[in-house]
Structure formats: C-alpha cells, structure tokens
N, C-alpha and C positions, 0 to 999 in steps of 0.2 A: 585480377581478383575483384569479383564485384563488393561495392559498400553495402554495408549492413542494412535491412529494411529501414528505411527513415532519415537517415544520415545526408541523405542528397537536400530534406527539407532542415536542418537545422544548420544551414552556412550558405555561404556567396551572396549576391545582388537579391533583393525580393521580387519574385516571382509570383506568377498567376496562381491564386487557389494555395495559395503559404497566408499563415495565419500572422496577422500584427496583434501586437500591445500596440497600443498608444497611452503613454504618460501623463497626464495634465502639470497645469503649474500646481495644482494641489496634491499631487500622485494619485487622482484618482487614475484606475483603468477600464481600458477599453479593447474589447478584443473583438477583431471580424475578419474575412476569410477576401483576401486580394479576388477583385474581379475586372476584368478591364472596362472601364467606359464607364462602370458606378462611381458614387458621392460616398462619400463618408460624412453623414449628417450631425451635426450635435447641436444644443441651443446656444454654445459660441459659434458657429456657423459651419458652412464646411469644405471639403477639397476633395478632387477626382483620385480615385486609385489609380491612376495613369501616372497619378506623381510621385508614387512609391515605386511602382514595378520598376523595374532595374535598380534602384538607389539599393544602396550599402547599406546596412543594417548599423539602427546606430543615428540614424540620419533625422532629422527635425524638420516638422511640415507645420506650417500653418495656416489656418482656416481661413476663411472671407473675412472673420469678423478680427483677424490679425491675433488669434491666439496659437502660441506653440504648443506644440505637441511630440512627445519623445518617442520614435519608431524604433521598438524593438521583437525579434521572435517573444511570442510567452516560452519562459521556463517549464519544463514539467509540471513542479510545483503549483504556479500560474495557471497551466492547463487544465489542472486534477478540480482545481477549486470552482473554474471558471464553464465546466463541462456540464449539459446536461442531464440531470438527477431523475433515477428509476428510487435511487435509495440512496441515504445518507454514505456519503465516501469516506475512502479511509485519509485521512491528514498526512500532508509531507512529510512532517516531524514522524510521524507512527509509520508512516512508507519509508522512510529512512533508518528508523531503529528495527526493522524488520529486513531490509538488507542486509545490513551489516550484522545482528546477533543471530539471524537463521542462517548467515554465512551463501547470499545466493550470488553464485561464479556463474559466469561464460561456462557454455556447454550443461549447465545443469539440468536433472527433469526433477520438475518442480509438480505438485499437485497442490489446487487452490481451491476450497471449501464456500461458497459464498462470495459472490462475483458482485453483486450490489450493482455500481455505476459502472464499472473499471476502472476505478483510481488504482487500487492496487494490480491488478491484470498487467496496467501499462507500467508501473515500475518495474514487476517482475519479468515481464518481457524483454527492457532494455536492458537489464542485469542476464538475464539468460543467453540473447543474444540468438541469432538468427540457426545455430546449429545446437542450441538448448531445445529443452520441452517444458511448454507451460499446460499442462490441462488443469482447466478449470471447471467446475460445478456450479451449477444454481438451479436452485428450487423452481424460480418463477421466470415463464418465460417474458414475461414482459419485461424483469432487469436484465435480461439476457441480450434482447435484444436493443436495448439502449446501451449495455455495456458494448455491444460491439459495433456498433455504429460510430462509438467513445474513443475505443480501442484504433479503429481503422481511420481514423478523422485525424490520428495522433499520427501514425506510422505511414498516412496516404495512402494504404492499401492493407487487404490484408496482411496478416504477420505470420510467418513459416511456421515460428515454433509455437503456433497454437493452436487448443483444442478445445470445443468450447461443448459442453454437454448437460444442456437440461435436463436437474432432477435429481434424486438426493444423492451423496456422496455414497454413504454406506451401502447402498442400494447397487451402483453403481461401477464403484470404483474395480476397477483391472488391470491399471497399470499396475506392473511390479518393478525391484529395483530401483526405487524412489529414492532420488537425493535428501527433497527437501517438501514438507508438508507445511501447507499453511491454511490455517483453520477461523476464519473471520464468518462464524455463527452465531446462533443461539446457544444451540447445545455443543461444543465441540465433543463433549463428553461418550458424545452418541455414534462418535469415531473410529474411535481409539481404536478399537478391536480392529475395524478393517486397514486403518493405518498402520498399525503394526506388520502386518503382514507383507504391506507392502514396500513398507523404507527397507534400506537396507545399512545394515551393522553400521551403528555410528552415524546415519542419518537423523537429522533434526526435526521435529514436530516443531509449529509457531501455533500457538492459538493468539485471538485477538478479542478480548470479550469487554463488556460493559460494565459492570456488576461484580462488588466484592463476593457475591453468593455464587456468580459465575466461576468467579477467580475460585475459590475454595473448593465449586465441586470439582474443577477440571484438573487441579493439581491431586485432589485425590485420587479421582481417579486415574490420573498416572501411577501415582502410587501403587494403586491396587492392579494395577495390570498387569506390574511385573515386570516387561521391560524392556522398562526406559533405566535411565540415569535420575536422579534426582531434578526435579525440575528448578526453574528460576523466573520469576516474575517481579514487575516489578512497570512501575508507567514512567512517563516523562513530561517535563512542562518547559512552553518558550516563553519568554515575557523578552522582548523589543525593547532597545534601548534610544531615547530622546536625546542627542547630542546636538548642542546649538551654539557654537562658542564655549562661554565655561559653565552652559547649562547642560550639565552630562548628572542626566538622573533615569530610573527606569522608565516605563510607557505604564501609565495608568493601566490599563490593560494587557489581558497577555492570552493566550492560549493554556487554560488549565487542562483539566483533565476531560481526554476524550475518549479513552480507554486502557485496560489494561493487556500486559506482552507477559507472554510466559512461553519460555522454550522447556525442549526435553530431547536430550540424547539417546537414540534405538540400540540399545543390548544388544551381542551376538547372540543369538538362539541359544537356551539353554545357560545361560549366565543368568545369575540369581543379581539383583542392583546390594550392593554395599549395605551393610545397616546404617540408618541416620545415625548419627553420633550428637547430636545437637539435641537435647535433652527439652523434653518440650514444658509449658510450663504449668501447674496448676489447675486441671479440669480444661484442659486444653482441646480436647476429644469426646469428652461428658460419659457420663455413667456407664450408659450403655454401649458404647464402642467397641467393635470388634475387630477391626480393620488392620493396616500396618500400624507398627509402634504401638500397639495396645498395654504391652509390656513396659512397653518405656512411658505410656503414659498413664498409668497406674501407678509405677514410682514415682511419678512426679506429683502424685494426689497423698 
C-alpha cells in the first residue's frame, strides 16, 4: 500500500528539496528549501545545506560566526503563515476549528468556496486524505494560481483528491452528494441556494466571514432557506502563555479576532427545521420584518 501524498516528506533523515525551520537562540524562524552545494546565509554567518541532508530532524547546525541554530520540518501551521500571499490566509486556530466543528473525515468530498492563498485547501486536503474530494473555487485566477503552487510545494506534487476551478461557485458548482461545504467569502449568502442542492441530508455548510453584518446576514439567510438545522456561530481567540521559572503569566499579545465560524445542518428534502423555541428579545428583528420568527418576534415587542 502506498503512503499517502506527502507523508514520505514529513519523516526520516533531511533530504534534498525538504523544507527546514531553523530556530534562533531568539525563536526567531527561518524557512528554505534543501539544495545540495548552497549556503544558508544570515548576518550571524552561515553553513552549507550539505550539512543537513542526511541528518535526523531535530539536529542543531551552527554558522561560521558559531551561532546555533534548531533544524526542524515546519509544522503546517508554520507553513500556512510562512507561504506565499495572493490573499490574506485562513489562521491555524480558524483551520483547526473548521476541522473539527464541520466534522472533515478521510474519504470525504468536500467543496471549498474562496481559495485565497491555500491555507485552507492544504488543511482540508490532509483531513480528506488521498481517496477524499476537495474541489475548490476561486474567483480570481491569479490567487488560484499561487494557491496551487502553495498547495503542491506542501504535498511535493500534485494532490489526488483535488480540483481546482476558476470562477464563481454558484455559477459553477456540479458536484452532487456533498459531504461537507466550506464557504470562505464575501457573500456566502449568495450560495446557499446552489449548496443546498448539493449536500446531502445531514451534510454540514461552514461559512468563514469577517464582519458581524456578514455574520447576521448569513445566519438569516439560513434561516430563510429552509433547510438547514439551526445554525451556530460563534469565533475563537489564542493568547500564548510566558512561562519562565515562577514567572507564569499571559503574553502581552495574543491572536484576537480574525473571523467569525458558523455551521448549519442540510434537512432531508421536504423536512420543515423545528421552530426556534428561544424567544428573541425586544425589537430584535425591527418593525418591518417579515422573515422567520416574525411571530415570535412581535410577542417579544
């Protein structure tokens, strides 16, 4: 059985054309691509790529001018941050909560709305797995083609389960039988209708937006579509912790808010979603609302 696209670069001895971190004694990093017979240059001096190739990952090289240096593969994470920019990428933290609450399994087909750099492409792919489907969308071909250059620099060649297609989604889309939809636009709103169609019962929509105005139309218009499940959104924040001895306090700084996540559950055909029971409050919906819950938010006025 052969290993999955990529797996042969993420283990054993460093090899030619395998990407290093190197660590400073500051943590700052440093990422470049093994080449036999090149320098690796800094202004603490520097060391032949000759003295990496074969060593064990893991291993510490130091410069002419006697500074170490920590040689390790980059992490994904590492990678996403450190790649190439057509367009602002999606963060580990929001690659990670996207995983996990849109639920993407080995063997899934996945459709991806808004391709940007390929931060997200490349998480979704190594969750899909080489007998998954990722097709993805983008508007413009010039992030298209940086995302794939992004994508295949990650995996050292192309990747099986992917499909890569300039130019709008709704426009577009023809997959059917859809596991799992992820929506990283402007408007996801402007989706729906052809996503519907094409998940299937109990499939997950993820949108990924910027914007509490975003947030509020896109949840409506789930709402108004019919059906989904009740949606759930909601963002997340890291803040780094400074541990030094018994100085254990937070990091001045942290990753706030980069955007907001909302899922939604695909109805079988012909199922009507539950009424909200959750009573909304006070002019919650304004005068002239007509939409779901207008009922309920009338008695709350």
């Amino acid at each position: 059985m052969s290993e999955p696209t990529g797996a042969a670069r993420r283990r054993g001895p460093f090899k030619v054309g395998d990407q290093v971190q190197l660590t400073d004694p500051k943590g700052r990093h440093y990422t470049f691509t093994l080449e036999a017979g090149k320098n690796f240059h800094t202004h603490k001096g520097s060391f032949p790529h000759d003295e990496l190739i074969g060593a064990p990952e893991g291993s510490v090289v130091r410069t002419t001018g006697n500074v170490a240096y920590l040689a390790l593969r980059p992490l994904l994470p590492d990678f996403v941050l450190s790649m190439p920019r057509g367009a602002a990428v999606v963060y580990p933290k929001d690659a990670g909560q996207i995983l996990a609450f849109a639920d993407i399994f080995p063997g899934a087909r996945v459709v991806e709305a808004g391709v940007g750099s390929g931060s997200l492409s490349t998480f979704l792919l190594r969750a899909v797995g080489d007998q998954g489907m990722l097709h993805s969308y983008e508007r413009r071909e010039d992030f298209a083609e940086i995302a794939q250059q992004n994508v295949e620099r990650y995996f050292g060649s192309p990747h099986p389960a992917w499909q890569l297609t300039v130019g709008d989604l709704q426009d577009n889309l023809s997959d059917t039988e859809v596991d799992r939809v992820v929506l990283d636009m402007l408007a996801p709103w402007e989706c729906l209708e052809a996503v519907s169609k094409a998940l299937v019962p109990g499939g997950i929509v993820c949108c990924y937006v910027a914007t509490t105005t975003q947030l509020a139309r896109t949840v409506e218009s789930i709402r108004e579509i019919g059906c989904f499940a009740e949606p759930s959104a909601w963002e997340s924040m890291v803040r780094n912790w400074h541990i030094e001895g018994l100085a254990v306090r937070p990091d001045h700084r942290m990753i706030g808010h980069t955007g907001f996540l909302l899922t939604a559950r695909r109805l079988a055909d012909g199922v009507e979603p539950p009424t909200r029971r959750r009573r909304p409050s006070k002019g919650s919906y304004g005068e002239d609302y007509s939409g779901p819950n207008a009922d309920a938010g009338a008695a709350g006025r």
